[in-house]
C-alpha positions as a LaTeX table, in Angstrom:
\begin{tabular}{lrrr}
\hline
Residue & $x$ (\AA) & $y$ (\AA) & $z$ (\AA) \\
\hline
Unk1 & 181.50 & 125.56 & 112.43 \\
Unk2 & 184.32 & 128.23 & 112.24 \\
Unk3 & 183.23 & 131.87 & 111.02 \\
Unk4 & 186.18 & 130.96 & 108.53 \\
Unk5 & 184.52 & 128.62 & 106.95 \\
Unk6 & 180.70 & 129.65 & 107.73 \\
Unk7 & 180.74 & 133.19 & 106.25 \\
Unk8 & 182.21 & 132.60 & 102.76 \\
Unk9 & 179.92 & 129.59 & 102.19 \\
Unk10 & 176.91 & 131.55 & 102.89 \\
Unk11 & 178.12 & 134.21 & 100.11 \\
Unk12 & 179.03 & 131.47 & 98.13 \\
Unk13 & 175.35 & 130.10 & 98.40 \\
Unk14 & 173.53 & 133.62 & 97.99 \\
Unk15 & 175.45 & 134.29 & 95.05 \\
Unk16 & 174.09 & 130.75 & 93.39 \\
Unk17 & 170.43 & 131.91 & 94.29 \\
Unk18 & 171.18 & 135.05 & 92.79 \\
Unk19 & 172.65 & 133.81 & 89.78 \\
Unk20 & 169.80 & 130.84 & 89.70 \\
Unk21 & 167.08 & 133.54 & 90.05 \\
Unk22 & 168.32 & 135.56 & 87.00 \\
Unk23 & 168.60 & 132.38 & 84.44 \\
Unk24 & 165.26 & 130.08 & 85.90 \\
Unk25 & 162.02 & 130.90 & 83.68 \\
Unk26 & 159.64 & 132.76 & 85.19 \\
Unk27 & 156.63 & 131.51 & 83.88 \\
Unk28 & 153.48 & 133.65 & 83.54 \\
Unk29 & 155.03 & 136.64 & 85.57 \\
Unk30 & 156.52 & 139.68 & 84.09 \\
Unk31 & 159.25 & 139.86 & 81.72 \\
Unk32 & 163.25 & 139.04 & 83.10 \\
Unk33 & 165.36 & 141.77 & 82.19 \\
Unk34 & 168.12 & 141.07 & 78.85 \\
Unk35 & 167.90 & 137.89 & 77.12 \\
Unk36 & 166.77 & 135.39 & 80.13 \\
Unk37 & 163.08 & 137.01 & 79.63 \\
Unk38 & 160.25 & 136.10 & 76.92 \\
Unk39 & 156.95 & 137.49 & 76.46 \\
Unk40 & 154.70 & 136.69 & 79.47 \\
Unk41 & 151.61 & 134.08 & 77.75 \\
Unk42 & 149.25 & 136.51 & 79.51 \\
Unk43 & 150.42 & 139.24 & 78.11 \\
Unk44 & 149.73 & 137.60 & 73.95 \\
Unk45 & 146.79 & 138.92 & 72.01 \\
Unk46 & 146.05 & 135.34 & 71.96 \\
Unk47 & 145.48 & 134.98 & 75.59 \\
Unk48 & 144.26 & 138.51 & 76.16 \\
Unk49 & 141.77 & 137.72 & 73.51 \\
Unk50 & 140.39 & 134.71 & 75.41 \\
Unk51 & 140.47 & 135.75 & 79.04 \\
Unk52 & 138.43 & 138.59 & 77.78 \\
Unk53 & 135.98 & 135.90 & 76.18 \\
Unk54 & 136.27 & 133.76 & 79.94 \\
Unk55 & 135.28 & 137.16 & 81.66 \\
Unk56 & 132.57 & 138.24 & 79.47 \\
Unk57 & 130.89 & 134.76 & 79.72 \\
Unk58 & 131.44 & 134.82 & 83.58 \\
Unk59 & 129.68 & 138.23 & 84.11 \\
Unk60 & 126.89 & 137.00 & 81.69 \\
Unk61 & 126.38 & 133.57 & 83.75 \\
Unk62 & 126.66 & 136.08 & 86.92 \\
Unk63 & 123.90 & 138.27 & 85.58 \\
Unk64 & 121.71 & 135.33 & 84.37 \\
Unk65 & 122.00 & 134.08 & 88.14 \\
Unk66 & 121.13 & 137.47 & 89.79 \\
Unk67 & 118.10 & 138.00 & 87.30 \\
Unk68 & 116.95 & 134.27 & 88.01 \\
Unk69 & 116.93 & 135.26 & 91.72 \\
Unk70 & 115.22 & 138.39 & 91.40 \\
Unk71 & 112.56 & 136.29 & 89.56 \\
Unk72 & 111.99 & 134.30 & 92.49 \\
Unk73 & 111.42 & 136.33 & 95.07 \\
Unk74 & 109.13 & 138.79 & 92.93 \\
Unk75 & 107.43 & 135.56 & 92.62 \\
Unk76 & 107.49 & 134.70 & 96.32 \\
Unk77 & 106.67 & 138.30 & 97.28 \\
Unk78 & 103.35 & 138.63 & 94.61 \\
Unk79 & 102.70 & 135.18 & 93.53 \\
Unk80 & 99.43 & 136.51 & 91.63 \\
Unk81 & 101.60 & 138.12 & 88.95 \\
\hline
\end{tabular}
């Protein structure tokens, strides 16, 4: 293929990923700049609200588990207690 023909093309395509990029929705990520962007869903009092509920009840299973451990071996280590 001739550089003639080659070079502009390629422009041609970067500047359609560049404009694609600046119009697609960008999901869960951070905001796009002007009026292509909305609020992020993570980033709703909604959501914050209930990954804060998910992470609380993860550290309490995670504790439950540790403590339930702990149990065990202080019961393998002294089983007259």
């Amino acid at each position: 293929m001739r550089d003639r023909l080659f070079f502009p093309a390629l422009a041609l395509a970067a500047l359609l990923m560049v404009a694609l990029a600046a119009v697609w929705p960008q999901g869960l990520g951070d905001r796009s700049w002007g009026a292509f962007g909305h609020t992020p869903v993570q980033r709703t009092p909604a959501m914050q609200a209930a990954m804060k509920r998910e992470s609380d009840a993860s550290n309490q299973r995670l504790n439950q588990a540790r403590q339930a451990v702990s149990d065990l071996q202080s019961q393998a280590i002294s089983p007259t207690q």
